[in-house]
Backbone atoms as SQL, in Angstrom:
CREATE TABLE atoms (id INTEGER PRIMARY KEY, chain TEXT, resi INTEGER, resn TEXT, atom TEXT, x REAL, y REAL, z REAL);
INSERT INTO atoms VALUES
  (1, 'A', 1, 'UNK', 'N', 0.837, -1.192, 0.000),
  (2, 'A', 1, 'UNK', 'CA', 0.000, 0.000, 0.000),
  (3, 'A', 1, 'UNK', 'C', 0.878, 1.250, 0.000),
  (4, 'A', 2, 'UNK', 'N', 0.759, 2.330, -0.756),
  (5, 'A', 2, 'UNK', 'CA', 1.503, 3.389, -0.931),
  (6, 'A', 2, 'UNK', 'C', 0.870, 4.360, 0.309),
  (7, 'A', 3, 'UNK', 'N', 1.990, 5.397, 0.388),
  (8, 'A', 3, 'UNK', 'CA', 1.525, 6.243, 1.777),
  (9, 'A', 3, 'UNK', 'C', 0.762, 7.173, 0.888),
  (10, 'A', 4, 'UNK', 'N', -0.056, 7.871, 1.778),
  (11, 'A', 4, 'UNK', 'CA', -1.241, 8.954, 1.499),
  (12, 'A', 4, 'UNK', 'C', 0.297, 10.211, 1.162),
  (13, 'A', 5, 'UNK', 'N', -0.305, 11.246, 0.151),
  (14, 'A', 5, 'UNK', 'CA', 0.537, 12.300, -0.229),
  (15, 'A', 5, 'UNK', 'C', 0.360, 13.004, 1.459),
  (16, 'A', 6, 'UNK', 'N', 0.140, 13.059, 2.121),
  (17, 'A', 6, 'UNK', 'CA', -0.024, 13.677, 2.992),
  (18, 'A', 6, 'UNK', 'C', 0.658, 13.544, 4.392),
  (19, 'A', 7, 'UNK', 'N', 0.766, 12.330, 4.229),
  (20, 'A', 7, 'UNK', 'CA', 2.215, 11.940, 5.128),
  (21, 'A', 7, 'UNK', 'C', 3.302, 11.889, 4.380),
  (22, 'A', 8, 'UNK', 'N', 3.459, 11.711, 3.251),
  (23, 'A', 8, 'UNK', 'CA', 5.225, 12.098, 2.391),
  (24, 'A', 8, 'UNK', 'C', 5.030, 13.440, 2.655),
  (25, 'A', 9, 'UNK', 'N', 4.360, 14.805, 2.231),
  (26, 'A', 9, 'UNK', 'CA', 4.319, 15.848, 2.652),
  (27, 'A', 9, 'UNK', 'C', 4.838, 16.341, 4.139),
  (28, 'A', 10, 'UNK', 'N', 4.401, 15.835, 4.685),
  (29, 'A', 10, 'UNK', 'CA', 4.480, 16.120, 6.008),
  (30, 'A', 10, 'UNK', 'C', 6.920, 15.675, 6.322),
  (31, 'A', 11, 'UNK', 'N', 6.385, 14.088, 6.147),
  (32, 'A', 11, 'UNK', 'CA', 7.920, 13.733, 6.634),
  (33, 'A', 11, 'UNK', 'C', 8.832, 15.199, 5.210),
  (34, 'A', 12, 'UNK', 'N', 8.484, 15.388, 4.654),
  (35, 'A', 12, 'UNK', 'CA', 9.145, 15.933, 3.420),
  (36, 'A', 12, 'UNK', 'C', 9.620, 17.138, 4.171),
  (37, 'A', 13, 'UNK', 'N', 8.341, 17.825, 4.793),
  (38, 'A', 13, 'UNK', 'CA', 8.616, 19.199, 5.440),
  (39, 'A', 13, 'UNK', 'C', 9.498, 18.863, 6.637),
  (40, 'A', 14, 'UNK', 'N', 9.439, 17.644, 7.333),
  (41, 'A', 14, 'UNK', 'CA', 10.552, 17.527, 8.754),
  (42, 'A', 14, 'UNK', 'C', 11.510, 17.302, 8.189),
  (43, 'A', 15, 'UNK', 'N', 12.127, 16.609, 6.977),
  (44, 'A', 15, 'UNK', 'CA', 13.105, 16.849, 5.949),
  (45, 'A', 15, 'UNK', 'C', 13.845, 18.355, 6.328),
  (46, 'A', 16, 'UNK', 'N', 13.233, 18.938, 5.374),
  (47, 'A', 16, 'UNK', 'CA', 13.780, 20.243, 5.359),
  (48, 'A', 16, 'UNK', 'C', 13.880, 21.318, 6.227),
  (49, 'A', 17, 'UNK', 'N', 13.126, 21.275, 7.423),
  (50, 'A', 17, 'UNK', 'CA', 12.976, 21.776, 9.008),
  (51, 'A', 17, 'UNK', 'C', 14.376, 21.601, 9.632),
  (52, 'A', 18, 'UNK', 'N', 14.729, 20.100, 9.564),
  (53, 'A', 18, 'UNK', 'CA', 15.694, 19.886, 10.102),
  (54, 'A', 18, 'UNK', 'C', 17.745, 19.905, 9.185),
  (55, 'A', 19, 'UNK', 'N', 17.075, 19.856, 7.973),
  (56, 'A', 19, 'UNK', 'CA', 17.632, 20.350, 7.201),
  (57, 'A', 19, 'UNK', 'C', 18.342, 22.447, 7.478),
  (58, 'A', 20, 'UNK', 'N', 17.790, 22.854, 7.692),
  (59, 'A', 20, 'UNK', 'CA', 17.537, 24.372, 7.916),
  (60, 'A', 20, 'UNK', 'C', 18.134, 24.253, 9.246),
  (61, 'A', 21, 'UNK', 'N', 17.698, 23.599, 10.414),
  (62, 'A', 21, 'UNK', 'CA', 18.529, 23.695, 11.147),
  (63, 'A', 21, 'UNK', 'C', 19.707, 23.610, 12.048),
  (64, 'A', 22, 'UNK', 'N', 20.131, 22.656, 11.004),
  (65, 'A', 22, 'UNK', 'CA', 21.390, 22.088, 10.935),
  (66, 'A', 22, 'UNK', 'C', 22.398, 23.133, 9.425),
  (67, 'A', 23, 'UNK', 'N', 21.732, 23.778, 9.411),
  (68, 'A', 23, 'UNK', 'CA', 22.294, 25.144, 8.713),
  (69, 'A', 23, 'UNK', 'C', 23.267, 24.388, 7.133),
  (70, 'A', 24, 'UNK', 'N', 22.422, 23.449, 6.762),
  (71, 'A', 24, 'UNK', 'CA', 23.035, 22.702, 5.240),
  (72, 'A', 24, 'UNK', 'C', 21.892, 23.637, 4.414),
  (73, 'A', 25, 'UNK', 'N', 21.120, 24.278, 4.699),
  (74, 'A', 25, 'UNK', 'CA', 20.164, 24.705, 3.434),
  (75, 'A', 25, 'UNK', 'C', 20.876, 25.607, 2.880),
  (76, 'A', 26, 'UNK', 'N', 21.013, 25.818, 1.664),
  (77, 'A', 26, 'UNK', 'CA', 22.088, 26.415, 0.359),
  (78, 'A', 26, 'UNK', 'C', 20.929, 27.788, 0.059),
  (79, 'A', 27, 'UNK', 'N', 21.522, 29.055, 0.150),
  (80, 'A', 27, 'UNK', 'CA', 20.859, 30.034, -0.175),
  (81, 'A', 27, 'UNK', 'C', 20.744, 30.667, -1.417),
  (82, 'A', 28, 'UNK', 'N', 22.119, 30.093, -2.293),
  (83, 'A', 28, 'UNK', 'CA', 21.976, 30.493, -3.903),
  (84, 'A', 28, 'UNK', 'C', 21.478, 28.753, -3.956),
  (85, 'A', 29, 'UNK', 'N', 21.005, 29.577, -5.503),
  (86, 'A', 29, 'UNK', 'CA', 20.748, 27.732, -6.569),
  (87, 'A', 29, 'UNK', 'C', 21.535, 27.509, -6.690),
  (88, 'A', 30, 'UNK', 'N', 21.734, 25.847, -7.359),
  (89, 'A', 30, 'UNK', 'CA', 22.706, 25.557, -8.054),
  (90, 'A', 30, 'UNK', 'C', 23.130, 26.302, -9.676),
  (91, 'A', 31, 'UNK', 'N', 24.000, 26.191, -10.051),
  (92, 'A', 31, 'UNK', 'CA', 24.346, 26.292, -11.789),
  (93, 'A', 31, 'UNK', 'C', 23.932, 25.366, -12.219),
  (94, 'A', 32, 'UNK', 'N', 23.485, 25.874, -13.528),
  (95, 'A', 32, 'UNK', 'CA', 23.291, 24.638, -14.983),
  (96, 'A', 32, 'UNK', 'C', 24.035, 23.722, -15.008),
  (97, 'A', 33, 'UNK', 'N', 25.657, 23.715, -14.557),
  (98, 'A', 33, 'UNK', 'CA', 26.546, 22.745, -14.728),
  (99, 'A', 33, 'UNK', 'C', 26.169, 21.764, -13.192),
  (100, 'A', 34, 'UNK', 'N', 25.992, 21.696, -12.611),
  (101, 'A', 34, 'UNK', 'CA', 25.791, 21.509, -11.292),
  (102, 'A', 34, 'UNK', 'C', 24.584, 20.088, -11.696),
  (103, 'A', 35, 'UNK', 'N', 23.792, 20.698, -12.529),
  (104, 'A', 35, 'UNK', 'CA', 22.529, 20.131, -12.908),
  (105, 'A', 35, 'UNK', 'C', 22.843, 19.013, -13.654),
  (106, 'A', 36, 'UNK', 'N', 24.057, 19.103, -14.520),
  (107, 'A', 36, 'UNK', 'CA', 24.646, 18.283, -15.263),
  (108, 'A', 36, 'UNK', 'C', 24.987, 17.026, -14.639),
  (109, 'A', 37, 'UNK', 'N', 24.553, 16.538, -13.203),
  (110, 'A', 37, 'UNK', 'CA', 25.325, 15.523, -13.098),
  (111, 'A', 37, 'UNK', 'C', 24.839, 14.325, -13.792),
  (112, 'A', 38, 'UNK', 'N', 25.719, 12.739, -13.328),
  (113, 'A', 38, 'UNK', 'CA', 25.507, 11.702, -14.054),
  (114, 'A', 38, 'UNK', 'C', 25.400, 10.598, -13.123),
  (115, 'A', 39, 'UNK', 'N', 26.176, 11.210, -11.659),
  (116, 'A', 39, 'UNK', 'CA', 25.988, 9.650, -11.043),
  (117, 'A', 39, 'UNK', 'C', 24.400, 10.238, -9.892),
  (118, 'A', 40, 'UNK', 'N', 24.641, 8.428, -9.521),
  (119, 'A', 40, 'UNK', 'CA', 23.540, 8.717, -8.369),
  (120, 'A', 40, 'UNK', 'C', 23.894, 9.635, -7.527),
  (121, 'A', 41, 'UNK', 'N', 22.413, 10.494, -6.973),
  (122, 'A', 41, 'UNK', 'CA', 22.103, 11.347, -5.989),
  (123, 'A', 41, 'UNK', 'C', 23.522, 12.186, -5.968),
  (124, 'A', 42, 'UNK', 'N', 23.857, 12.275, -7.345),
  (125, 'A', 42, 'UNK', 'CA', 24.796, 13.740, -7.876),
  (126, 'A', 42, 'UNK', 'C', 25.657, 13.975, -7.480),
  (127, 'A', 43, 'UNK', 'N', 26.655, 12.288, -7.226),
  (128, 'A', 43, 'UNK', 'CA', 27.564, 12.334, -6.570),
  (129, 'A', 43, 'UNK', 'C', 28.610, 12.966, -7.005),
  (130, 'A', 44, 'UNK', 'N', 28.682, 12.631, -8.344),
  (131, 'A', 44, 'UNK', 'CA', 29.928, 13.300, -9.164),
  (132, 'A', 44, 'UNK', 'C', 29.627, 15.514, -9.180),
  (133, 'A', 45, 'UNK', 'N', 28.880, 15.989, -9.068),
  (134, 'A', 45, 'UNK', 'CA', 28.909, 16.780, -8.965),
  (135, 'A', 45, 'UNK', 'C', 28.335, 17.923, -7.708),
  (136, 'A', 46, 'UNK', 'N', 27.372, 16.715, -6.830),
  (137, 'A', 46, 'UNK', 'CA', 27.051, 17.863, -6.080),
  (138, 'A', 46, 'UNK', 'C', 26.690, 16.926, -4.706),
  (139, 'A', 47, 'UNK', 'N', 27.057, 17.949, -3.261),
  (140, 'A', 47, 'UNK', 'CA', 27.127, 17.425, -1.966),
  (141, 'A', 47, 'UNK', 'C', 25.633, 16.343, -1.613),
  (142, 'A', 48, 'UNK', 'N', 25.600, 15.860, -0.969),
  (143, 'A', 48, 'UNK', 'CA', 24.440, 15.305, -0.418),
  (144, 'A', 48, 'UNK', 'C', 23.451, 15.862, -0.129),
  (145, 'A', 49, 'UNK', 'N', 23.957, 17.231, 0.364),
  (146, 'A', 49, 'UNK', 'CA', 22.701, 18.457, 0.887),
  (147, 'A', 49, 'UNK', 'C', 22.111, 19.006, -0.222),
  (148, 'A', 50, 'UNK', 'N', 22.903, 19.427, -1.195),
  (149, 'A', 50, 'UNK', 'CA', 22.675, 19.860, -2.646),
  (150, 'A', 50, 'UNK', 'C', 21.882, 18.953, -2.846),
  (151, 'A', 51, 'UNK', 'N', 21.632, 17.457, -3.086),
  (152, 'A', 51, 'UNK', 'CA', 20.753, 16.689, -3.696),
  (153, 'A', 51, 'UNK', 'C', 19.751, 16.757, -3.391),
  (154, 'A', 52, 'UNK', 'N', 19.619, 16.526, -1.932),
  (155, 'A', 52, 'UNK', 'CA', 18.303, 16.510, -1.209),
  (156, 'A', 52, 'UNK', 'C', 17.476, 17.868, -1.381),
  (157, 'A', 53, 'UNK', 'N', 18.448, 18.869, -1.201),
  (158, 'A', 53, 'UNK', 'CA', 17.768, 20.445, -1.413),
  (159, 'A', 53, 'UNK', 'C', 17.038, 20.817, -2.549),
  (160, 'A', 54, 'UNK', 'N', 17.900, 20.475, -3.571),
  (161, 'A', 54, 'UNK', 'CA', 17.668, 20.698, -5.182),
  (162, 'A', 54, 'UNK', 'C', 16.931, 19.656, -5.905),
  (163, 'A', 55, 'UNK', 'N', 17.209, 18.281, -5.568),
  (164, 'A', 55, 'UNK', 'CA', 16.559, 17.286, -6.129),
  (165, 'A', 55, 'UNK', 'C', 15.719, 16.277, -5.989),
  (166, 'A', 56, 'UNK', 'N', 15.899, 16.114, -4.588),
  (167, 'A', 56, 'UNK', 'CA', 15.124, 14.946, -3.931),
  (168, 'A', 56, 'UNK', 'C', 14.125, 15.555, -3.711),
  (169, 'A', 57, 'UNK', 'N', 13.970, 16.697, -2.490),
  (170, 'A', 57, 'UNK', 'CA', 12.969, 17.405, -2.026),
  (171, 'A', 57, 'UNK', 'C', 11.954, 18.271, -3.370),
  (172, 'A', 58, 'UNK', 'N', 12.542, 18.754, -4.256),
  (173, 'A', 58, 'UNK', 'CA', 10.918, 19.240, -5.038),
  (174, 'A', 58, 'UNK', 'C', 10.740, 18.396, -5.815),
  (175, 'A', 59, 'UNK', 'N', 11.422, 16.944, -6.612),
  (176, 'A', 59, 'UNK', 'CA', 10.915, 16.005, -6.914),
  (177, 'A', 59, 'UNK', 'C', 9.731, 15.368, -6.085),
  (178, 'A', 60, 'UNK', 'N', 9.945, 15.311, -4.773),
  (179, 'A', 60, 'UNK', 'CA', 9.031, 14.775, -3.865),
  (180, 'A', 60, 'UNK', 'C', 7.672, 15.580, -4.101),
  (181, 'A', 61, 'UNK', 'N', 7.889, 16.762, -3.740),
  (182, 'A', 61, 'UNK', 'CA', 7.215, 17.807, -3.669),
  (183, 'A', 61, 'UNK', 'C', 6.068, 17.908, -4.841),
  (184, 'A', 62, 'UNK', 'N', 7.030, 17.998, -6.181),
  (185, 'A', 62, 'UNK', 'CA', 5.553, 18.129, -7.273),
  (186, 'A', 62, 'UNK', 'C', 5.191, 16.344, -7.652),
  (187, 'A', 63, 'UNK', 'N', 5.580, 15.640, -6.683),
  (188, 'A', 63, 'UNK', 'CA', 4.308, 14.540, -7.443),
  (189, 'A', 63, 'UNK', 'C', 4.007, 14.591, -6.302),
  (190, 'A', 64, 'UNK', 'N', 3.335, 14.836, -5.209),
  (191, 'A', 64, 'UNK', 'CA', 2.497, 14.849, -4.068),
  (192, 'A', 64, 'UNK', 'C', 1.701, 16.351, -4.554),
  (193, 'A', 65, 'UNK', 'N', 2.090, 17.435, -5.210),
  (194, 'A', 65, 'UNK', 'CA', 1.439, 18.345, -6.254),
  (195, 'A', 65, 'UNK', 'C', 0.532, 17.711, -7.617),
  (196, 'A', 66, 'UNK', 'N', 0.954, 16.918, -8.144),
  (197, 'A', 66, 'UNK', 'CA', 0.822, 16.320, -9.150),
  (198, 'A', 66, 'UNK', 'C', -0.300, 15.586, -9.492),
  (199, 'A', 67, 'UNK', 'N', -0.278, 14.786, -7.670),
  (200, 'A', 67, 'UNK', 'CA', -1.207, 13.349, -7.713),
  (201, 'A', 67, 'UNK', 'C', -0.199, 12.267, -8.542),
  (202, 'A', 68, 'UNK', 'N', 1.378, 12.496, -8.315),
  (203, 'A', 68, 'UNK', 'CA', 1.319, 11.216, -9.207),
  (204, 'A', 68, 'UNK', 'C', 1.702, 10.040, -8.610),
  (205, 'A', 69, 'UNK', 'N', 2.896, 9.724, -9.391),
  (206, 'A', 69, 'UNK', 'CA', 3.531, 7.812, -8.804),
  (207, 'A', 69, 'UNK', 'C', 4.628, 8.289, -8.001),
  (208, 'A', 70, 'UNK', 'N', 4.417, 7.547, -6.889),
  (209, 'A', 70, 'UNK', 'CA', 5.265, 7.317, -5.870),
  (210, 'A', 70, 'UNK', 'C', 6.658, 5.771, -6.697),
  (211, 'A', 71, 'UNK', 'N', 7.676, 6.459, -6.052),
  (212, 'A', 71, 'UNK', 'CA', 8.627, 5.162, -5.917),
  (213, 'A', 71, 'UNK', 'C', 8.323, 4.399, -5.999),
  (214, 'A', 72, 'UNK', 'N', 8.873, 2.855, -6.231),
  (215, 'A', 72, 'UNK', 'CA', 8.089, 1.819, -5.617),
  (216, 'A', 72, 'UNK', 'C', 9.167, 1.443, -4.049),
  (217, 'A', 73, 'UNK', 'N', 10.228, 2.574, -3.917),
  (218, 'A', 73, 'UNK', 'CA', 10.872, 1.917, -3.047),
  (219, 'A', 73, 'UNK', 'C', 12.311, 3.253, -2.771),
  (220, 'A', 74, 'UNK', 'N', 12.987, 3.499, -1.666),
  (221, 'A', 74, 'UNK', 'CA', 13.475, 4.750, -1.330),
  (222, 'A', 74, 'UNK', 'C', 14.687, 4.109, -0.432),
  (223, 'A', 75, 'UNK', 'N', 15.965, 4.489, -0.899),
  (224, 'A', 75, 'UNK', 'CA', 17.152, 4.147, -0.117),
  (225, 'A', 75, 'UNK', 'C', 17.548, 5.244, 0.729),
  (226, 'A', 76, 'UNK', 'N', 17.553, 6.373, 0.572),
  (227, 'A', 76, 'UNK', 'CA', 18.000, 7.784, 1.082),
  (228, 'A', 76, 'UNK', 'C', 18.710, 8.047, 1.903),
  (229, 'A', 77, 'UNK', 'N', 18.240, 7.135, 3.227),
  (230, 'A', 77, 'UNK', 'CA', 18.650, 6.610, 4.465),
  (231, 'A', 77, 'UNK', 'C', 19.754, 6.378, 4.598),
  (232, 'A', 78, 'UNK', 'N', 19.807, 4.892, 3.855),
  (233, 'A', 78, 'UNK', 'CA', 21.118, 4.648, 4.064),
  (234, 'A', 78, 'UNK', 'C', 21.912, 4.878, 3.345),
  (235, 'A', 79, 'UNK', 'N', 21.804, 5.423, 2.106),
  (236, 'A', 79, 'UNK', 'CA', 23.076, 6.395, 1.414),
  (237, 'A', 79, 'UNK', 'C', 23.349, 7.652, 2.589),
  (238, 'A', 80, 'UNK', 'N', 22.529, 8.590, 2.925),
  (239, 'A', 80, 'UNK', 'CA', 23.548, 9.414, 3.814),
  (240, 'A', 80, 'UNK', 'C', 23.614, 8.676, 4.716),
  (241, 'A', 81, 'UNK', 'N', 23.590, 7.347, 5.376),
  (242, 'A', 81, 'UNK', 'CA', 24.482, 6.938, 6.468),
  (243, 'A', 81, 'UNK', 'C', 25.343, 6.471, 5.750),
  (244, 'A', 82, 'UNK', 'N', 25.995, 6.585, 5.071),
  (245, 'A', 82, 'UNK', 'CA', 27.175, 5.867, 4.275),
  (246, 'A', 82, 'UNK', 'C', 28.126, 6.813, 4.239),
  (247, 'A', 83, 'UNK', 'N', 27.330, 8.297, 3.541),
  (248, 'A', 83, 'UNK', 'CA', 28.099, 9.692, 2.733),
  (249, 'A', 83, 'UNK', 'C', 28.223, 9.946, 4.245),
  (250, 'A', 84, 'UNK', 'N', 27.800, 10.221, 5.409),
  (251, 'A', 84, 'UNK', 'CA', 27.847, 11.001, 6.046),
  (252, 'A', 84, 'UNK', 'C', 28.325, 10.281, 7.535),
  (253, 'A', 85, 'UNK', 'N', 28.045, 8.746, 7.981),
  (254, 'A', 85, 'UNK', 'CA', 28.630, 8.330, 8.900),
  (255, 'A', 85, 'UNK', 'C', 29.844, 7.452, 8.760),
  (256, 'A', 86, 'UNK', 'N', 29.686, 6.496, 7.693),
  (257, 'A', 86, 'UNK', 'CA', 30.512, 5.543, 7.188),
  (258, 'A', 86, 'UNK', 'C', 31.968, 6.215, 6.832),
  (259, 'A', 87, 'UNK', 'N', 31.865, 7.440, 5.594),
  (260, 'A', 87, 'UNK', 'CA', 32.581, 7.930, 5.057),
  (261, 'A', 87, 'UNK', 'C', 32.706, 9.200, 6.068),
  (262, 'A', 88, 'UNK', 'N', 32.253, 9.652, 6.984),
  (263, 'A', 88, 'UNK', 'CA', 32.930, 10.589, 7.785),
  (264, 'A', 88, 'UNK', 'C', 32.936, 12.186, 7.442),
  (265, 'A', 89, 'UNK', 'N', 31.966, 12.476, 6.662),
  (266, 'A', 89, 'UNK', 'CA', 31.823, 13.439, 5.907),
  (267, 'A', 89, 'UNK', 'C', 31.245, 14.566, 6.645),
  (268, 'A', 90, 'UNK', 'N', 30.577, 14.222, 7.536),
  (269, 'A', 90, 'UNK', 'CA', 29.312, 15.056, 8.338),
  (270, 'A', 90, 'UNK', 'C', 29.256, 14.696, 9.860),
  (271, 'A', 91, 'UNK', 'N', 29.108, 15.528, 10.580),
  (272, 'A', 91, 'UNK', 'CA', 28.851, 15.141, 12.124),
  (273, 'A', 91, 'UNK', 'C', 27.842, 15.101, 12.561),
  (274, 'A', 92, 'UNK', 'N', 27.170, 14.935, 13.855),
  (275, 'A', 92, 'UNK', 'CA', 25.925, 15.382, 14.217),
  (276, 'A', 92, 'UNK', 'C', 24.282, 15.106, 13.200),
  (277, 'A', 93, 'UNK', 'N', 24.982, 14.375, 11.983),
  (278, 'A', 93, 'UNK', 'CA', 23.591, 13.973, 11.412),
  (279, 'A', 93, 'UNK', 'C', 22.310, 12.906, 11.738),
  (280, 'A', 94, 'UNK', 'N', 22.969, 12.387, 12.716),
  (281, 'A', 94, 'UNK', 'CA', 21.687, 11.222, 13.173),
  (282, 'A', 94, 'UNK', 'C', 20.109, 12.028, 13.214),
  (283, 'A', 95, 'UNK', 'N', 20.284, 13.035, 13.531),
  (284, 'A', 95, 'UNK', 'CA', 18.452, 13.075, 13.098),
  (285, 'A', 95, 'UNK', 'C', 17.921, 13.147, 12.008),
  (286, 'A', 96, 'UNK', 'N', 19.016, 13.532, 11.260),
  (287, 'A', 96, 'UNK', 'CA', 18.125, 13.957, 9.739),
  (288, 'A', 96, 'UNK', 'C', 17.773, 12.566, 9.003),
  (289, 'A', 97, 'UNK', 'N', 19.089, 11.647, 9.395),
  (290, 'A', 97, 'UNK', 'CA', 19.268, 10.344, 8.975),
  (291, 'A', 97, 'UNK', 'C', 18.484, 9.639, 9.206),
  (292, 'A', 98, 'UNK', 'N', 17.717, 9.888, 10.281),
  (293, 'A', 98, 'UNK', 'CA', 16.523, 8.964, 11.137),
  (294, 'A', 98, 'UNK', 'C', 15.272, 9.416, 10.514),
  (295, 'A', 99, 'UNK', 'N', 15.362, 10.881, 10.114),
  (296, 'A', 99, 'UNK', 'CA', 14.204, 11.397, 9.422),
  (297, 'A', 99, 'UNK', 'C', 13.968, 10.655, 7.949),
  (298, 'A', 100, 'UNK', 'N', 15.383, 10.346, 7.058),
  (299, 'A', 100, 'UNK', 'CA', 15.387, 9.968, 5.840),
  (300, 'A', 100, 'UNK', 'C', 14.781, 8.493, 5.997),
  (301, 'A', 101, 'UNK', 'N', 15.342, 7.837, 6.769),
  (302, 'A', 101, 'UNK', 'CA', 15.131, 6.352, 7.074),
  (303, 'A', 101, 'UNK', 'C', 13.321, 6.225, 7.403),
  (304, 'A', 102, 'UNK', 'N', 12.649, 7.575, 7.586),
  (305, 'A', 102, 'UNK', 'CA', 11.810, 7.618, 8.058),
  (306, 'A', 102, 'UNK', 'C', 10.641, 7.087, 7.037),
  (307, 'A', 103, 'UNK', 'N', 11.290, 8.259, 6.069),
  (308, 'A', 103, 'UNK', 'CA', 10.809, 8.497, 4.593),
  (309, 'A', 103, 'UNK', 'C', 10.472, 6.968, 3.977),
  (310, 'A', 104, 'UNK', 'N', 11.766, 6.275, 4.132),
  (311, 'A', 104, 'UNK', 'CA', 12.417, 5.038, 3.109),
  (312, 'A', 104, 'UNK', 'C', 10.754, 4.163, 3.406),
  (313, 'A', 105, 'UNK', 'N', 11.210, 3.937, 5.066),
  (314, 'A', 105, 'UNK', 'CA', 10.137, 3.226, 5.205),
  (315, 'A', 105, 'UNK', 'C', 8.422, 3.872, 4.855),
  (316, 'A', 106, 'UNK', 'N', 8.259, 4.880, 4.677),
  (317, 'A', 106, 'UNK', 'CA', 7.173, 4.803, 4.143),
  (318, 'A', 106, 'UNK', 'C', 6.725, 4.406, 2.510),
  (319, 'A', 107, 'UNK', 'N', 7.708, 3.397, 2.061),
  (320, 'A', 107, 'UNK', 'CA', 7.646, 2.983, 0.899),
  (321, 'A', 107, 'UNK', 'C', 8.597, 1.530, 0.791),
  (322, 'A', 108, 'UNK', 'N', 7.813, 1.126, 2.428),
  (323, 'A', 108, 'UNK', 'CA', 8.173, -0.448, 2.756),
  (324, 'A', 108, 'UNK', 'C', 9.833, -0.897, 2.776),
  (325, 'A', 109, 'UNK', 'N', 11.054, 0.196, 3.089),
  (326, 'A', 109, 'UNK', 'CA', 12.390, -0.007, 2.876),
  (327, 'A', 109, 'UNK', 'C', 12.381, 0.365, 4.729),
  (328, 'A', 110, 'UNK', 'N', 12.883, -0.276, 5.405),
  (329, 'A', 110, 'UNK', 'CA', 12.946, -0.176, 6.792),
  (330, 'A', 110, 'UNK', 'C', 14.426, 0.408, 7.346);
């Protein structure tokens, strides 16, 4: 069973709440080149925060706008526990991480 747009909405906005206050929210856009990337979640060109800011989050955003198709399935989680605990990249992220993991599972990834 897919989640109601209304709880992805919701975890989407504690997303970016906590995002903001952990002071990763990016105040310019990205560049066109930026946009250019090729690998997953824009590794080759842009930070983890960049992805989520720029790509993950209003992707989310206009198909819960949209009415459309959900994922059938969301890793998020544990890629930034990888980028960010594994690889040592970031401190202090366990909540956001717990928030992403939050997400995953609402599209049956625990």
């Amino acid at each position: 069973m897919r989640p109601s747009y209304e709880l992805v909405a919701s975890k989407i906005d504690e997303i970016e709440a906590e995002m903001r206050r952990m002071g990763v929210w990016q105040s310019q856009p990205l560049t066109p080149e930026q946009l250019d990337f090729k690998e997953p979640f824009g590794m080759d060109l842009l930070t983890l925060e960049q992805w989520l800011q720029f790509i993950f989050i209003p992707n989310v955003k206009d198909i819960i706008v949209t009415k459309g198709e959900f994922p059938s399935g969301s890793q998020v989680g544990d890629h930034a526990f990888r980028e960010w605990v594994m690889w040592g990249s970031r401190d202090n992220v366990e909540p956001l991480i717990q928030l992403l993991r939050q997400f995953d599972s609402l599209f049956g990834n625990a």
